[in-house]
Structures are given as structure tokens and as C-alpha cells.
N, C-alpha and C positions, 0 to 999 in steps of 0.2 A: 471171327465168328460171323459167316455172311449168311446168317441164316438156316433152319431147317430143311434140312430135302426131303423132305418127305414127300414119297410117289415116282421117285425115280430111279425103283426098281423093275420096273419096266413089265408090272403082273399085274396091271390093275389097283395092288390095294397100294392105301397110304401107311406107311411106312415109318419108324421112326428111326434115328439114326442108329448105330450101333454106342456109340459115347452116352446119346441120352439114354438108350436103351441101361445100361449097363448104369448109369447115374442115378435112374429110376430104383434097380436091383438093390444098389448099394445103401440108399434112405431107407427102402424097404426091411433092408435085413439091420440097418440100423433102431427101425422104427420095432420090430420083434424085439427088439437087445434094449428094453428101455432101463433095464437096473443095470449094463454096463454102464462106467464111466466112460469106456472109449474102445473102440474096438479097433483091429488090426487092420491095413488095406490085405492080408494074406488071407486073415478068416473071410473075408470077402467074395476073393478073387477063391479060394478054396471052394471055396462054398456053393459058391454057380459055374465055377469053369470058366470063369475073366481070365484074359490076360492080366496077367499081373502090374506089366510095365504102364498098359492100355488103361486100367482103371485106376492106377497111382495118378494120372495125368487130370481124371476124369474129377477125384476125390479132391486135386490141387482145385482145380478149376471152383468147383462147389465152396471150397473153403474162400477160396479169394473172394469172391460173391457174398461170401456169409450164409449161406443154408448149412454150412458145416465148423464143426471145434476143430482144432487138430491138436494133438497132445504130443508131446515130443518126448522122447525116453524111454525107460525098460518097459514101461507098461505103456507105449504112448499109443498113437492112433485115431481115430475123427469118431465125434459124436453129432446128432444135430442140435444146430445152433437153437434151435426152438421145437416146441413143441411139435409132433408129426402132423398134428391136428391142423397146423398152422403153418403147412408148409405144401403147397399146391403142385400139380404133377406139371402147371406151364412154366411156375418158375424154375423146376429143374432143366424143364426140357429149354428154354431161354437162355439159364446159363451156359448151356454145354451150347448151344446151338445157334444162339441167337433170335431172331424174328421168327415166326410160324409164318410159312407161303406154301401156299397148296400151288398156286402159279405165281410165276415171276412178275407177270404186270398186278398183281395185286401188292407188290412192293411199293407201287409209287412209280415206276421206270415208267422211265418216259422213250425207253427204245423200241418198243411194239410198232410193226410197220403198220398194223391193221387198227391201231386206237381212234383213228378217226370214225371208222366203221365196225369197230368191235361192241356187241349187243352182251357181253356174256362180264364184264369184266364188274362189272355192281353186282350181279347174283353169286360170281365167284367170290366177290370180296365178302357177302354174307355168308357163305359154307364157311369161309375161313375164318370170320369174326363168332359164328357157329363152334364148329372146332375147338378153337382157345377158349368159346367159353364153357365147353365140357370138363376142358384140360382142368380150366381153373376151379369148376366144383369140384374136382377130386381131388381128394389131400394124402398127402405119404401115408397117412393111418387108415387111409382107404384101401389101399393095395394089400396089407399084410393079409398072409396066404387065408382061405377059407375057414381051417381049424384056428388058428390064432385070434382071428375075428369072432368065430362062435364063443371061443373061451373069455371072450371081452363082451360077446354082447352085441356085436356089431353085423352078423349075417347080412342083412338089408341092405349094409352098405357094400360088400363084397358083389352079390348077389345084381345090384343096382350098377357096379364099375363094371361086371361083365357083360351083363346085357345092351349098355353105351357100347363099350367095345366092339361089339359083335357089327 
């Protein structure tokens, strides 16, 4: 995991991977399913059009980490390990990905030919220290879709992750 790419679609925007992407999906639709005991990686991968094999990988990964149960058997399949409330959109995207680098010399590397004379590499590290720390206000039980949240009470916060977004 040598980190997120994100921005290296080549459009301008920042981007997140397709692993986290789909990582995000999965707590989210787990975060909906709170009276399940455990849910399927199929109802999942059904559910938004995953790759099946792609999010099995994605849902291992979350588990070994601990943001996820996995339940083994007739009925088996991943719950979260915690509350949704208490579970932050940088620590999924961390796990599947590794570090958040908007640019590579914000890594630490010391391979940049221009660090002697580069002027941008402390305002870039604050976009990115920015960034993560949106990531980390927003919780799995932030994302759950519009309606789910109205029916909880929560609008504001839906409302509030789209507008970041944007």
C-alpha cells in the first residue's frame, strides 16, 4: 500500500482510488443494514455493480485492519467492527490505500531535483494536511444516502459531506 493516488487521472479533479472508492460503498451499505448481523460481500457487490472478486479483496483488507467482523458460514459475511459513527472516511481510505499525497514530495522524498528551490512544497503539505482533515470529520454514518439520513434525523450532515465535496 504506497499510498493514495489521488489526482492521477489526468482531469484536473482529485480522485479517489477505485478500492477506496468501492471500501467507502461497502461501510456505507453496511452502515444502512444496522439490524443485520452480517451481510453478504454479494448483497454488496449486487447492490452497486462491484466487482465481486475486486470488493472480496477490498472487504479482506478492512477486516485485517479491524474496521470490519467477518462471519464465516451459512449466514456469514462482514459487519462493522464499530459503531459507523466512529468510524472516519480517512481511516477506510488509509486502509485500502495507505498515506493521502496530493504530491509525491509531500511524502517526505527526498528525490525532488527542485527541493532546494521549490517554494510550493509547505502550502502543498497544508492542502493535504487540509484534505485528511475533512476525510477525518466525516464518519461512515455520514454518507448513508439522503433518505436514510432524513429518516434518522441527520439531513445536515448529508447536506454538510456534499457541499465539502463539491
Amino acid at each position: 500500500m504506497g499510498g493514495s493516488r489521488i489526482g492521477e487521472q489526468g482531469d484536473g479533479v482529485l480522485r479517489l482510488t477505485k478500492k477506496a472508492d468501492y471500501g467507502l460503498m461497502a461501510l456505507k451499505y453496511l452502515a444502512e443494514h444496522p439490524d443485520s448481523v452480517s451481510v453478504s460481500a454479494k448483497d454488496i457487490a449486487d447492490t452497486y455493480g462491484i466487482p465481486p472478486q475486486l470488493l472480496a479483496k477490498v472487504l479482506q483488507r478492512l477486516t485485517k485492519v479491524g474496521l470490519l467482523r467477518s462471519h464465516a458460514g451459512m449466514n456469514g459475511g462482514y459487519a462493522l467492527s464499530r459503531q459507523a459513527q466512529q468510524i472516519s472516511a480517512f481511516e477506510v481510505i488509509h486502509a485500502i490505500d495507505g498515506p493521502l499525497f496530493i504530491t509525491s514530495c509531500t511524502k517526505g522524498s527526498k528525490s525532488c531535483d527542485l527541493e532546494p528551490n521549490c517554494t510550493i512544497k509547505e502550502p502543498l503539505a497544508r492542502v493535504n494536511e487540509s484534505i485528511a482533515g475533512v476525510l477525518k470529520s466525516i464518519s461512515v454514518y455520514d454518507l448513508v444516502d439522503a433518505d436514510t439520513a432524513a429518516a434518522r434525523g441527520q439531513d445536515g450532515l448529508v447536506t454538510l459531506l456534499h457541499s465539502q465535496a463539491v
